[in-house]
VOPAGU-2260 file (C-alpha; in pm, 1 decimal, decimal comma):
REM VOPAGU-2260
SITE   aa  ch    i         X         Y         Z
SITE  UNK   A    0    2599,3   -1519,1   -2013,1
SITE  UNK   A    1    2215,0   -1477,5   -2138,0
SITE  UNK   A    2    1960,2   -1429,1   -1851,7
SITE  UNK   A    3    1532,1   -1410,6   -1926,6
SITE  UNK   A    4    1427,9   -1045,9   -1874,9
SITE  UNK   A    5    1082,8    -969,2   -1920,4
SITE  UNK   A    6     790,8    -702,8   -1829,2
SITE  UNK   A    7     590,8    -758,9   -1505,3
SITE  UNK   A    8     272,4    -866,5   -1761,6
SITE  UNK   A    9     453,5   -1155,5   -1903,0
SITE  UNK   A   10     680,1   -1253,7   -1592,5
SITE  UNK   A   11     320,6   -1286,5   -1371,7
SITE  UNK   A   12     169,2   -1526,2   -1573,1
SITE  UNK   A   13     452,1   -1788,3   -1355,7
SITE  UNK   A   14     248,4   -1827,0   -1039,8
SITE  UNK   A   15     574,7   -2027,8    -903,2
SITE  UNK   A   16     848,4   -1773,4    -947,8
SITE  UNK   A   17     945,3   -1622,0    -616,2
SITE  UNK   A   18    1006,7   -1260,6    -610,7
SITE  UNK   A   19    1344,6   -1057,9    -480,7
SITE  UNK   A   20    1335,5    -701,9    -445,3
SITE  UNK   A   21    1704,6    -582,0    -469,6
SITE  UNK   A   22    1642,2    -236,2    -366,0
SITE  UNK   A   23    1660,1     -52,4       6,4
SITE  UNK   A   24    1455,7    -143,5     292,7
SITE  UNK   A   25    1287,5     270,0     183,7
SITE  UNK   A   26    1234,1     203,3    -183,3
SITE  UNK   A   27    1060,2    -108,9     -72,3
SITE  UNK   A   28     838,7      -1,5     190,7
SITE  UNK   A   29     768,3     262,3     -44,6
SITE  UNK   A   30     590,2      12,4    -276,6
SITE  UNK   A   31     708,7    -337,6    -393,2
SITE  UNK   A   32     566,0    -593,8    -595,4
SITE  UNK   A   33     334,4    -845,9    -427,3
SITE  UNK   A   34     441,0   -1120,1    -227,5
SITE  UNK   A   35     817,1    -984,8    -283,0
SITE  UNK   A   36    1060,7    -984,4     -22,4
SITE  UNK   A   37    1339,2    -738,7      20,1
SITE  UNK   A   38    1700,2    -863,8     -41,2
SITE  UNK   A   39    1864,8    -528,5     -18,7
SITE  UNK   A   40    2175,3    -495,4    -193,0
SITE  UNK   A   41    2262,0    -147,3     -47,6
SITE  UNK   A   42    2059,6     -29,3     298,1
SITE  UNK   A   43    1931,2     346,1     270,3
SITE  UNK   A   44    2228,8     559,3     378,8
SITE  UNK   A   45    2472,3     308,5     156,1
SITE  UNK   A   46    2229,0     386,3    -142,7
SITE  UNK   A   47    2255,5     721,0     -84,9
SITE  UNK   A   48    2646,7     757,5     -46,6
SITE  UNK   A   49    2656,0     565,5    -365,2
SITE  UNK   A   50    2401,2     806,5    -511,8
SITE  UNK   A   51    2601,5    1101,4    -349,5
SITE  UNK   A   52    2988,7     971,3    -539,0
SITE  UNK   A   53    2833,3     877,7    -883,9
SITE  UNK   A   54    2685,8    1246,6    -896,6
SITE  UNK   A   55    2985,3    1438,1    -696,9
SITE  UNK   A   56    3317,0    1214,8    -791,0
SITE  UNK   A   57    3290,4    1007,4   -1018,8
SITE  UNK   A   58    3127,9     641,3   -1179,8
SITE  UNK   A   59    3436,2     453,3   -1090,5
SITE  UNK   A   60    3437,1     596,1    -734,8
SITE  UNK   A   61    3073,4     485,4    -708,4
SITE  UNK   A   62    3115,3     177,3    -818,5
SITE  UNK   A   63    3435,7     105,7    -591,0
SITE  UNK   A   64    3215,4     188,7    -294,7
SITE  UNK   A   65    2905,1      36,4    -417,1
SITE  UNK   A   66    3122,6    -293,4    -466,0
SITE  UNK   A   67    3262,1    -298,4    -132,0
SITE  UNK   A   68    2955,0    -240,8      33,5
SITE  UNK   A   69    2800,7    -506,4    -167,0
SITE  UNK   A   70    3080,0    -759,7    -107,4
SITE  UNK   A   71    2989,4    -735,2     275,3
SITE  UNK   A   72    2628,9    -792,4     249,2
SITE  UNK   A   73    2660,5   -1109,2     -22,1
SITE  UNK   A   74    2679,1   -1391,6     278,3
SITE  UNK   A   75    2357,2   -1244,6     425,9
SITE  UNK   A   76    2201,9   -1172,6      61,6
SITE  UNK   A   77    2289,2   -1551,7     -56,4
SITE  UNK   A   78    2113,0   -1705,6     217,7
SITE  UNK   A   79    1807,7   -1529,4     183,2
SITE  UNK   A   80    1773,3   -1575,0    -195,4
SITE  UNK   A   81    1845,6   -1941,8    -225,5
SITE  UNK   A   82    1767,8   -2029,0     169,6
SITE  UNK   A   83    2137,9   -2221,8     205,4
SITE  UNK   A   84    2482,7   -2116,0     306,1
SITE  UNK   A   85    2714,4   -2042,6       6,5
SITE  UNK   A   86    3094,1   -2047,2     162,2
SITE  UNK   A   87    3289,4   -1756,0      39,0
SITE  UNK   A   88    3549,7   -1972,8    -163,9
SITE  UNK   A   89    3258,9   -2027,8    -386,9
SITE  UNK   A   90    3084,8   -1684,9    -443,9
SITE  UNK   A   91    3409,6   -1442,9    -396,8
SITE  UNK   A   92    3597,4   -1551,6    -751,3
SITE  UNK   A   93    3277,1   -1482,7    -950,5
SITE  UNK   A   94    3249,2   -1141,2    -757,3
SITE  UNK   A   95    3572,1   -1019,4    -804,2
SITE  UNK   A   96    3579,9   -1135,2   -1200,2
SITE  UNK   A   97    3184,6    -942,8   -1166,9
SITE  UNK   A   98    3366,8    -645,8   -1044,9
SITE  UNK   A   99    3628,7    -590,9   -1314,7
SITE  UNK   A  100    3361,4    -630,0   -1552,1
SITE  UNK   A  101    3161,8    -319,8   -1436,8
SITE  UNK   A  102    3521,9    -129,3   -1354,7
SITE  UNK   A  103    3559,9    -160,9   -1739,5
SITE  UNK   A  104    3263,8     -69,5   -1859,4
SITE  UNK   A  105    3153,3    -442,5   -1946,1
SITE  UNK   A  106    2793,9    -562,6   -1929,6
SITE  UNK   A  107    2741,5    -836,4   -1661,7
SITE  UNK   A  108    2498,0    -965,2   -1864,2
SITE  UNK   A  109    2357,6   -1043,8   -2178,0
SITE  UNK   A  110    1937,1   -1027,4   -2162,4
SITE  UNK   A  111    1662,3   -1172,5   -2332,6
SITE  UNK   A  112    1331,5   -1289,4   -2351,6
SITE  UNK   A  113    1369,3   -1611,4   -2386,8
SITE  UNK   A  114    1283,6   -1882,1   -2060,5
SITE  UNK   A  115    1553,5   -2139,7   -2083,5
SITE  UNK   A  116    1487,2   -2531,2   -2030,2
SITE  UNK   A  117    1463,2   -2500,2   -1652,9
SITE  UNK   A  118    1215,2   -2260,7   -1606,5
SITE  UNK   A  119    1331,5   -1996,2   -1322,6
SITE  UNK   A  120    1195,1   -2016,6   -1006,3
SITE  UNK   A  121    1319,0   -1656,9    -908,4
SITE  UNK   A  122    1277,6   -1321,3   -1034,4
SITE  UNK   A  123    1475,9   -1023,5    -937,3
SITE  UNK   A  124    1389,0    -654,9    -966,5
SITE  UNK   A  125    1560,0    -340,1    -877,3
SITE  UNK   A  126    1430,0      36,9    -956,9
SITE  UNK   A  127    1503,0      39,0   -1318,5
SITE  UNK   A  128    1643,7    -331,7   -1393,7
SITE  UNK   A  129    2021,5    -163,6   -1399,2
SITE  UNK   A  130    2352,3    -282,6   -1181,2
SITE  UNK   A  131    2185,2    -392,2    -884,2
SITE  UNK   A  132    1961,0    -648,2   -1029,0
SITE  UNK   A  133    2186,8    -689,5   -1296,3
SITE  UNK   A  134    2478,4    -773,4   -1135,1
SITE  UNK   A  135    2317,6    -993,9    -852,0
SITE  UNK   A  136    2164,3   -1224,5   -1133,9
SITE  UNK   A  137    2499,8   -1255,8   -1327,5
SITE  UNK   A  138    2625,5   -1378,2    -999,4
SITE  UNK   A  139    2408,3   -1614,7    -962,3
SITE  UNK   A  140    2435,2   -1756,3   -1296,8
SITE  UNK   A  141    2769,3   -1805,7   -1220,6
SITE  UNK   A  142    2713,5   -2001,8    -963,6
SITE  UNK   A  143    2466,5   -2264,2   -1138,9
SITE  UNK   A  144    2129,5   -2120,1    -997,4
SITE  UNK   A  145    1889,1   -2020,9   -1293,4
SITE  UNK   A  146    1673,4   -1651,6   -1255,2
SITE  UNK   A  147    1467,5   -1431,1   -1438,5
SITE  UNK   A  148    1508,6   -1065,8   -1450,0
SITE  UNK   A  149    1241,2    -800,6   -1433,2
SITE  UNK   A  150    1308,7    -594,7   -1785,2
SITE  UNK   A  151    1245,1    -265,1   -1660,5
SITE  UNK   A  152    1271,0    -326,8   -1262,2
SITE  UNK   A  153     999,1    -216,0   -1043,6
SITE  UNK   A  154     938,0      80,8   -1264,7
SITE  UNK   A  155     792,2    -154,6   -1560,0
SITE  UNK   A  156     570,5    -322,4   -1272,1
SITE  UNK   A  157     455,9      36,3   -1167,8
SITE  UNK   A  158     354,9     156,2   -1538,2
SITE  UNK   A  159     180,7    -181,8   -1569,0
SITE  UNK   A  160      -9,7     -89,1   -1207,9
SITE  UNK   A  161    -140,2     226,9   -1382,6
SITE  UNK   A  162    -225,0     142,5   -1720,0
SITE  UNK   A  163    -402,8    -120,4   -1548,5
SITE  UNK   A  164    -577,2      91,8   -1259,3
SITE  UNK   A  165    -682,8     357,7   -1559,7
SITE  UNK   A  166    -837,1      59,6   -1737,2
SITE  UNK   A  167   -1070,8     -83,2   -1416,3
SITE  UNK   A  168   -1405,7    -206,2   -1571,5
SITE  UNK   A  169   -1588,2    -201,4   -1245,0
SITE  UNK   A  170   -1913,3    -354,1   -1211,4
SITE  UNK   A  171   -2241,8    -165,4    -978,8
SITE  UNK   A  172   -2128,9     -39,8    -678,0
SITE  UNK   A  173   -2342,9      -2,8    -325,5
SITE  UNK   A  174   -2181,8     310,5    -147,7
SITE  UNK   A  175   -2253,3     301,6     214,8
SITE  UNK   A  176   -2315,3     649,2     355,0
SITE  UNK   A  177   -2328,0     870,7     671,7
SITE  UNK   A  178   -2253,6    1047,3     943,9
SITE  UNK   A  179   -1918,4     972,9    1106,7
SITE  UNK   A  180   -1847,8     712,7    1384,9
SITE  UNK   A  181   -2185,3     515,0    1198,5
SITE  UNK   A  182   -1885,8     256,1    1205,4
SITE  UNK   A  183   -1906,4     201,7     831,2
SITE  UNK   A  184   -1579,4       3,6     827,5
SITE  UNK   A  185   -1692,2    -184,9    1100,9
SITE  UNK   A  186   -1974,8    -321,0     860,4
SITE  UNK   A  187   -1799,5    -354,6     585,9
SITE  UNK   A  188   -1591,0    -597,2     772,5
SITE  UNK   A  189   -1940,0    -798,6     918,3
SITE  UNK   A  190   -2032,5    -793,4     528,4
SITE  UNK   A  191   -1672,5    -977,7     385,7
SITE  UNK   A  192   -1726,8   -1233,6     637,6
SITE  UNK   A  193   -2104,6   -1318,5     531,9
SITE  UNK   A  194   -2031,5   -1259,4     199,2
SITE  UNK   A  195   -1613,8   -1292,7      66,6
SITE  UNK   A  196   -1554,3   -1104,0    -220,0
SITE  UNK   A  197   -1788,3    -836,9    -213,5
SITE  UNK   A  198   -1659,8    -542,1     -32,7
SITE  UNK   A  199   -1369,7    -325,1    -137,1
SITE  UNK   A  200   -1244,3    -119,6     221,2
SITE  UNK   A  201   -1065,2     218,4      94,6
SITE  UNK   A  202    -969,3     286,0     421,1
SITE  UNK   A  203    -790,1     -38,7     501,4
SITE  UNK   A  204    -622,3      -2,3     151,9
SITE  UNK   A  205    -503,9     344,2     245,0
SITE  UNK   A  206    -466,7     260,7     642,3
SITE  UNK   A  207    -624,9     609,9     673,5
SITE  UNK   A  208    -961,4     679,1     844,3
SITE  UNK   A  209    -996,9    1016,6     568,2
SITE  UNK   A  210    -996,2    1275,1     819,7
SITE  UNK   A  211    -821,8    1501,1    1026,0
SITE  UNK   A  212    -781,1    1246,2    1249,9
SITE  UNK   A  213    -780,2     966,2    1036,1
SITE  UNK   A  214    -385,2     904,3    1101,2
SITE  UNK   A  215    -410,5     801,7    1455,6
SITE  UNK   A  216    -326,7     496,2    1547,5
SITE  UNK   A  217    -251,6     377,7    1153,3
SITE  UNK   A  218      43,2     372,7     928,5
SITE  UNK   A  219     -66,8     563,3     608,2
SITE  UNK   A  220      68,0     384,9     272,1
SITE  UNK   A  221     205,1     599,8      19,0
SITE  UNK   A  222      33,7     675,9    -292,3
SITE  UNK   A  223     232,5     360,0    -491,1
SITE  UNK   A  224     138,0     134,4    -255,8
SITE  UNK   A  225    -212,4     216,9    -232,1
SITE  UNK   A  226    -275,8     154,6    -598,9
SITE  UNK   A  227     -93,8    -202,3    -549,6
SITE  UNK   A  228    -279,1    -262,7    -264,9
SITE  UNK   A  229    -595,9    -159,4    -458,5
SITE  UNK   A  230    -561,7    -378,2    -758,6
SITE  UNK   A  231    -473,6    -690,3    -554,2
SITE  UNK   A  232    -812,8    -628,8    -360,2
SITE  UNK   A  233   -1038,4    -586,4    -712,9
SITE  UNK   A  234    -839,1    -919,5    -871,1
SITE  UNK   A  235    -976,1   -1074,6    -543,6
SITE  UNK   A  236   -1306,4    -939,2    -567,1
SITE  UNK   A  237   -1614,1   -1151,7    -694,9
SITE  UNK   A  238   -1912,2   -1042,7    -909,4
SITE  UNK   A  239   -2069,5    -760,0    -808,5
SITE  UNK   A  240   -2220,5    -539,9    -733,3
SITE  UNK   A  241   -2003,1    -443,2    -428,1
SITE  UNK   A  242   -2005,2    -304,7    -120,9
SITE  UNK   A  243   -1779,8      37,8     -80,3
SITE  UNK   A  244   -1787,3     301,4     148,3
SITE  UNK   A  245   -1869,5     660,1      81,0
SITE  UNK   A  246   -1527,8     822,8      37,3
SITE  UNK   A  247   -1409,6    1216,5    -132,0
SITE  UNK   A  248   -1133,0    1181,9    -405,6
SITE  UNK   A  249    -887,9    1140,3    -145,9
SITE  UNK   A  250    -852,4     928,4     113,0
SITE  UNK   A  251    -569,6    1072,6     363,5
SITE  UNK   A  252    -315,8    1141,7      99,9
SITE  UNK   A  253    -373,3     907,1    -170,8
SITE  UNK   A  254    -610,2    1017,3    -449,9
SITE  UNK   A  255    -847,2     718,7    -564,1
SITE  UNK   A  256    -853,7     663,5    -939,7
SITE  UNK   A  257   -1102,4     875,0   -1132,5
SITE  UNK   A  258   -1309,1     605,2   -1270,0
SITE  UNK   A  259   -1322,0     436,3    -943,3
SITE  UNK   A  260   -1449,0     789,2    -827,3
SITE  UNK   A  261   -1683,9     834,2   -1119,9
SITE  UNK   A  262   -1870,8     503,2   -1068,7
SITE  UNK   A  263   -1878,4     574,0    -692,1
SITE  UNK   A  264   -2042,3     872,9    -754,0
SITE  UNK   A  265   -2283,1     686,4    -987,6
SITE  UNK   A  266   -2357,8     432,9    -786,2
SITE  UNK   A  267   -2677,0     325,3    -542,5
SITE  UNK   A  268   -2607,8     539,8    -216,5
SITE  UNK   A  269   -2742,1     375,2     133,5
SITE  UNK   A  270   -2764,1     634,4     375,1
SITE  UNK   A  271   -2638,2     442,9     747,6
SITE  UNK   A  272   -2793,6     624,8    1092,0
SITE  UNK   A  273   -2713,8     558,8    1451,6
SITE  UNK   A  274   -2762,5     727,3    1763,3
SITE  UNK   A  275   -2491,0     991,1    1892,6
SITE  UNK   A  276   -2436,5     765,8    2163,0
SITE  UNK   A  277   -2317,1     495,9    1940,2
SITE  UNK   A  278   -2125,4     700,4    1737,0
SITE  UNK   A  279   -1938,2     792,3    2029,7
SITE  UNK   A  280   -1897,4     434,6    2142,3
SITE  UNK   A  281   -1776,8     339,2    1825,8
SITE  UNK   A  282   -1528,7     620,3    1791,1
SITE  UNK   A  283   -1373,5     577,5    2104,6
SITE  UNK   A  284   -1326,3     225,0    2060,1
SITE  UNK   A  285   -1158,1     278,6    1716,9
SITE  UNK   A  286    -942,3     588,7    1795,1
SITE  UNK   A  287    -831,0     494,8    2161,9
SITE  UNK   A  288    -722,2     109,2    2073,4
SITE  UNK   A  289    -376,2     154,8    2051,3
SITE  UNK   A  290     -47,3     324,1    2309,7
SITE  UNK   A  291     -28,6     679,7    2192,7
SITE  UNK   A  292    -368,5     743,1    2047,4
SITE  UNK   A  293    -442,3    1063,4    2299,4
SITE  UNK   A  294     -89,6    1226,3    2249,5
SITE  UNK   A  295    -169,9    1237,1    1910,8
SITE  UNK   A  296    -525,2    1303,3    1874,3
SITE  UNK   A  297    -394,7    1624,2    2094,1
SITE  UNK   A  298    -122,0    1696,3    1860,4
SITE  UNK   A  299    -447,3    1768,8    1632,0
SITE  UNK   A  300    -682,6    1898,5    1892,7
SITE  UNK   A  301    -619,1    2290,1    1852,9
SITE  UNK   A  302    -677,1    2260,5    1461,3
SITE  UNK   A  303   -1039,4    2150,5    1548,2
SITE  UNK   A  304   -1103,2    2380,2    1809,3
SITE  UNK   A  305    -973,0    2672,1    1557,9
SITE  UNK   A  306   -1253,7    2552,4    1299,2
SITE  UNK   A  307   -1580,2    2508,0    1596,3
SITE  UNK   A  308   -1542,2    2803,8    1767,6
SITE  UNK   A  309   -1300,5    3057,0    1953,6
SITE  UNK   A  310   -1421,2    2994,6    2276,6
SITE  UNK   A  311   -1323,9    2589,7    2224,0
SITE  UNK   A  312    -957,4    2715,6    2207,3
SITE  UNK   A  313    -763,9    2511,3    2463,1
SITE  UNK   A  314   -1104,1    2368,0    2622,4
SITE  UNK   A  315   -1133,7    1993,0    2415,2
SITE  UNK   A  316    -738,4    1970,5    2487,2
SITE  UNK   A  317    -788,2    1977,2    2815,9
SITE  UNK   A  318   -1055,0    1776,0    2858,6
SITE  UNK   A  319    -902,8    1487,9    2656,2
SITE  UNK   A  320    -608,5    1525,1    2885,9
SITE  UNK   A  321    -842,0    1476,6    3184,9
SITE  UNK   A  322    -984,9    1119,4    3042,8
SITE  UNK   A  323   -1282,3    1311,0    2908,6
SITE  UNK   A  324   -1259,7    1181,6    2557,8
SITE  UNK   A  325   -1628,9    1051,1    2480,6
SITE  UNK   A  326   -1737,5    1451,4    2579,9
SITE  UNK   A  327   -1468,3    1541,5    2304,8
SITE  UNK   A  328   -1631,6    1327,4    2048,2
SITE  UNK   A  329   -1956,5    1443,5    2136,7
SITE  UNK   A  330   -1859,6    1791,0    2046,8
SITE  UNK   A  331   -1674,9    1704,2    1742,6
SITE  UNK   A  332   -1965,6    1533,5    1592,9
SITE  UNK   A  333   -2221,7    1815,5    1700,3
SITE  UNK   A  334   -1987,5    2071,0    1574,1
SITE  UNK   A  335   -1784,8    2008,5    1310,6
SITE  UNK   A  336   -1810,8    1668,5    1163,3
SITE  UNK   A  337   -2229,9    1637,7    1157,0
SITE  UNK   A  338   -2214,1    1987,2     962,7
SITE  UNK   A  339   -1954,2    1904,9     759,5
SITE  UNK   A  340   -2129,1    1530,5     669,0
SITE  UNK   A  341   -2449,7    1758,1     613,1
SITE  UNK   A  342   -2388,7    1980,0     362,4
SITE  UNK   A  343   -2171,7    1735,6     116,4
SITE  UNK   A  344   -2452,7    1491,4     107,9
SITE  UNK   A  345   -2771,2    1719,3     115,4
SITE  UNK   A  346   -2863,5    1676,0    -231,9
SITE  UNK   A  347   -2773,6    1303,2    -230,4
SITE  UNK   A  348   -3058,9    1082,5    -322,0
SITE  UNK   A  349   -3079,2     775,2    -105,8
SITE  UNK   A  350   -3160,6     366,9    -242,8
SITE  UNK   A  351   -3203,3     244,9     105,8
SITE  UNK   A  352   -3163,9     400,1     396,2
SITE  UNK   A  353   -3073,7     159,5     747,4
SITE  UNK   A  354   -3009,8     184,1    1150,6
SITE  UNK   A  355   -2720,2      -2,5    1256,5
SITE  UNK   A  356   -2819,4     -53,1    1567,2
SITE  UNK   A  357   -3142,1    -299,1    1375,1
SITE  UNK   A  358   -2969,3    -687,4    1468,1
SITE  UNK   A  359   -3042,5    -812,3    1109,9
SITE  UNK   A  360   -2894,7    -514,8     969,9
SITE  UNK   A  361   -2632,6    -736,7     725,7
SITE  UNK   A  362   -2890,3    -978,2     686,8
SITE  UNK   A  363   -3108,8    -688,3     533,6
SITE  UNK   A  364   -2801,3    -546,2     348,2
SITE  UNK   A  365   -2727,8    -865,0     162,7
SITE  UNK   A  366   -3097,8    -888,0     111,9
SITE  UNK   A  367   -3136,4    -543,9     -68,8
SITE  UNK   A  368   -2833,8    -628,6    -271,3
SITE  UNK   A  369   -2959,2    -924,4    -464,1
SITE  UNK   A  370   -3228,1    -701,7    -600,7
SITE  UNK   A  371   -3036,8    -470,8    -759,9
């Protein structure tokens, strides 16, 4: 039984195939490849009882249990790869045959990179392109369906994300500057929808604000998932130069590539002001938009007040627990954020400098850009 197996670069260039991600509902909110949805052979706890025999027992042990977990889960897992019922006097024969193959040893399949007549419509990847994906695509080659494999699984895919991330030929950026709560995101936003194409949001990519607080309210992406998410975005992007914002090499816990960092830093800067009382309005509206946004700016709180002062100790905690949260943010910014903005960006020099409050502000932005 031959089956197509090749790397993500040659399997992408098939806009049509649909793509299966055979792993556990963790691996794949980990990172997965794009547009894939997760067929999980094994869930998380069966993965790791699997994991737990193979290294404590014994292979055949692992595979006994892996196999009878697997067995349960195929009349859920054949629906959702070929969106029909298969009845179980169809798949079972070709399981059981599948399973005395890997209880002896045998290879499931035979692999290759050659497409057959009917070109797949289906590609399936596990972590390294071993039993799981392996032994999912023999079975359905037994039953008639025609797939590709991923050679390599989603470990191939996440070599070709790097080599490809290291290897970014950016074009000019604009890096959009200042103090915090200037609502830079905000804008960034107001420019895509003038403009599509020409703004590339780090903190949307990283669903981190890149602060202390910069959690609340989000669901930070690992550091996998951020550098999918970030190539997507740049094969989306059209010609530049484009709009960024002003970011350190890290951005909540994922570290942005060094030449994306290096022509940041090399870019035209564009210093944004506003008024304090703006920046307050536009903080509070951000951090305090979701169910659980004061517990755990609180849960934070006493770090801050540590770093402005002694005699803050305790005080912004309780005044966020009172409903006092725009006189919190005013003494955040005064104290520890406006200092902290200061002195990383004193000996910046600035291209343009803007008030967000001005009404043409984008219109003025998008202006300044087509003379550079």
């Amino acid at each position: 039984m031959n089956i197509p197996c090749l790397p993500y670069a040659a399997a992408r260039s098939f806009p049509e195939l649909r793509w299966a991600d055979l792993r556990s509902p963790g691996e794949f909110q980990r990172d997965h490849v794009p547009g894939a949805i997760n067929v999980p052979l094994f869930d998380d706890a069966q993965r790791a009882a699997v994991g737990t025999l193979y290294r404590q027992a014994s292979k055949g042990d692992a595979y006994d249990q892996g196999l009878a977990f697997a067995e349960s889960a195929m009349p859920e897992l054949l629906g959702q790869l070929l969106g029909r019922t298969i009845e179980a006097a169809e798949w079972q024969p070709c399981f059981e045959q599948l399973g005395e193959q890997l209880r002896g040893g045998q290879e499931s399949v035979d692999l290759g990179p050659e497409l057959p007549e009917q070109k797949p419509t289906l590609a399936l990847y596990c972590w390294r392109g071993g039993m799981r994906s392996r032994s999912v695509s023999a079975l359905l080659q037994a039953l008639g369906e025609t797939v590709l494999l991923l050679d390599g699984g989603y470990k191939n895919y996440r070599n070709w994300v790097l080599k490809q991330t290291e290897g970014l030929q950016l074009p000019e950026l604009i890096v959009l500057r200042g103090p915090t709560g200037v609502g830079k995101t905000e804008i960034l936003a107001r420019l895509e929808q003038q403009h599509p194409g020409s703004t590339l949001c780090l903190e949307s990519l990283a669903q981190h604000r890149s602060s202390i607080l910069g959690a609340v309210g989000k669901e930070p992406v690992s550091q996998p998932s951020f550098d999918t998410r970030l190539l997507q975005r740049i094969g989306e992007m059209g010609p530049g130069p484009w709009f960024i914002e002003g970011e350190s090499r890290k951005v909540g816990d994922v570290i942005l590539p060094a030449n994306l960092y290096e022509a940041m830093e090399k870019a035209h800067h564009w210093r944004l002001e506003a008024s304090t009382e703006t920046r307050v309005r536009n903080l509070m509206d951000d951090y305090l938009i979701s169910d659980g946004s004061v517990d755990a700016i609180r849960e934070q709180l006493p770090m801050l007040e540590r770093r402005i002062g002694l005699k803050w100790v305790g005080q912004l905690d309780r005044w966020m627990a009172e409903g006092r949260a725009a006189e919190v943010t005013e003494v955040l910014l005064e104290r520890y954020y406006d200092p902290l903005y200061a002195h990383s960006d004193e000996r910046r020099e600035w291209s343009v400098e803007l008030t967000v409050e001005d009404p043409d502000l984008i219109v003025k932005m998008l202006r300044e850009r087509t003379s550079i």
